[in-house]
DRENZA-223656 format. One record per residue (C-alpha): x negated, y negated, z. Coordinates in steps of 0.05 Angstrom, whole numbers, plus 5000, padded with zeros to 4 digits. Layout:
// DRENZA-223656
XYZ/...
// end
This chain:
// DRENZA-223656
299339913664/302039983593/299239243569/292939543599/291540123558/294139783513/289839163502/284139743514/286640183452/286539553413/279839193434/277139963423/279640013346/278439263330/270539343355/270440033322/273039863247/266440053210/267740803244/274440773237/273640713146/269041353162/274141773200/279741563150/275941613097/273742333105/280742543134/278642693204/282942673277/279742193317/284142333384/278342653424/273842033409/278541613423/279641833493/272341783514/272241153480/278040933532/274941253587/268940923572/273340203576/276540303635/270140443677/266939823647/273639433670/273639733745/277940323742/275440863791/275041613778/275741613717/276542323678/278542583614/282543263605/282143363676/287643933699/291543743757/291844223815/295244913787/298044623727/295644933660/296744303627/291543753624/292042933625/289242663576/285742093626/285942023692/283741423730/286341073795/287940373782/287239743834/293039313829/288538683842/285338713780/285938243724/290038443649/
// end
């Protein structure tokens, strides 16, 4: 799962560098984008239910992204 989200993150920020100067340039987080971004890849690669910030049950704390993941599916 790790080489995954991995090889996501970096496909993301490699196909993204023009935005990427902007955000850098003018100082600002880019975390929130990011995870849409990812959520966005992992739908287009087959992931199902994908969700972002979603809160668990009773938990008060969030995930970040949520997805459930087919084994079968190529990396």
């Amino acid at each position: 799962m790790d080489i995954l989200i991995n090889k996501a993150i970096t496909e993301i920020l490699e196909s993204r560098a023009e935005l990427l100067r902007v955000i850098v340039r003018q100082k600002n987080k880019f975390e929130g984008w990011l995870k849409f971004e990812l959520a966005y890849y992992l739908e287009r690669v087959g992931m199902k239910t994908v969700e972002v910030e979603k809160c668990p049950g009773y938990w008060r704390d969030r995930n970040d992204i949520s997805f459930f993941h087919n084994e079968n599916l190529p990396r």
